[in-house]
N, C-alpha and C positions, 0 to 999 in steps of 0.2 A: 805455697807450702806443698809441702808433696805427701800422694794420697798413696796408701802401700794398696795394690788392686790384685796383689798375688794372692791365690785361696791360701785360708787360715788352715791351721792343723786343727782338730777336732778341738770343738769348745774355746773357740780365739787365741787359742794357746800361742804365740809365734816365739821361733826357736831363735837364739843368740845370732845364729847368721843372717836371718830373716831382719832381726834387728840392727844391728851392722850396715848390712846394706841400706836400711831405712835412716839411720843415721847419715851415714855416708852422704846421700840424698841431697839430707836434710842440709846437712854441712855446703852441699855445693848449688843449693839454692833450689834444689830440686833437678838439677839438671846430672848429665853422667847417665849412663846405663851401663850395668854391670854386665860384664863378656865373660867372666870367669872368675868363679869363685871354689877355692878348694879349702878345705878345714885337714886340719891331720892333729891327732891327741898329739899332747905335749902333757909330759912330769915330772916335774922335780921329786926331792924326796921329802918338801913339805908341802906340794904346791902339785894339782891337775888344772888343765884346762886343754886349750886346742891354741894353733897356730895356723889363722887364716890368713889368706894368699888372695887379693882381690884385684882384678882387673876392671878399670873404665875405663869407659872410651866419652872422649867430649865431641860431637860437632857442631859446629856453627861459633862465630864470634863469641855470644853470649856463653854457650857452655863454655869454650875454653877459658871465656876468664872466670868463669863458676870455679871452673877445675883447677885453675888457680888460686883461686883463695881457699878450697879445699885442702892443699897441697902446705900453703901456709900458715892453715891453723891447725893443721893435723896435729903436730908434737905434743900443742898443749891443748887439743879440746879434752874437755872433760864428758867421755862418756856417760853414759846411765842406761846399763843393759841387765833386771833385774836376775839376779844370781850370780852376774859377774863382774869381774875388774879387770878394767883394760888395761893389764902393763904394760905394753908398748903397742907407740904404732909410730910404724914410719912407712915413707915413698921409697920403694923399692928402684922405681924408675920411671922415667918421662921420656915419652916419644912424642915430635910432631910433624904436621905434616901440613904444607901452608894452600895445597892446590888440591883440587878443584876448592876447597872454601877450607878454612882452617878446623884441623881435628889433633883433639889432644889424648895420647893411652898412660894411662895411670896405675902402673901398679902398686899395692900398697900393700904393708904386712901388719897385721893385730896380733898381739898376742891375749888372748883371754883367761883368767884365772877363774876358779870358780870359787867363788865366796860361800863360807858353810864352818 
């Protein structure tokens, strides 16, 4: 299981993308390390939240097929990031690459709502 080892914000608080990522993680068995991660506000006119932009990268055999069943069960995992609701998430794109050892980049897009 995967241990989140990034400093907490003041008082354990950890913020929706912190969660995300740790999600993310979680989903692909623990394996994947995040290269890039961008959040930009998103709103409708009944509806705020942000729209993140997430890059991983898998190496070694094991991670890439982590990062494939990541990939798999993305459409319909059902998050749980307190405050928010994940309305969408999809794979943006899939790059591989089979030499020197297999490595897989994963970009993927969330959209988060804020519940309130």
């Amino acid at each position: 299981m995967f241990a989140d080892q990034s400093p907490s914000p003041a008082k354990g608080r950890r913020y929706p993308a912190e969660r995300i990522e740790a999600a993310l993680r979680t989903l692909a068995s623990g394996h994947g390390q995040v290269v890039i991660h961008r959040e930009v506000p998103w709103a409708s006119i009944t509806f705020a939240g942000a729209r993140h932009t997430i890059s991983m990268s898998f190496s070694g055999r094991p991670a890439v097929e982590a990062g494939e069943h990541l990939i798999a069960q993305l459409p319909d995992h059902e998050f749980v990031i307190p405050g928010q609701l994940v309305a969408d998430a999809q794979v943006l794109s899939v790059d591989h690459a089979m030499l020197p050892e297999p490595v897989m980049r994963v970009e993927i897009e969330l959209l988060l709502l804020e519940e309130g």
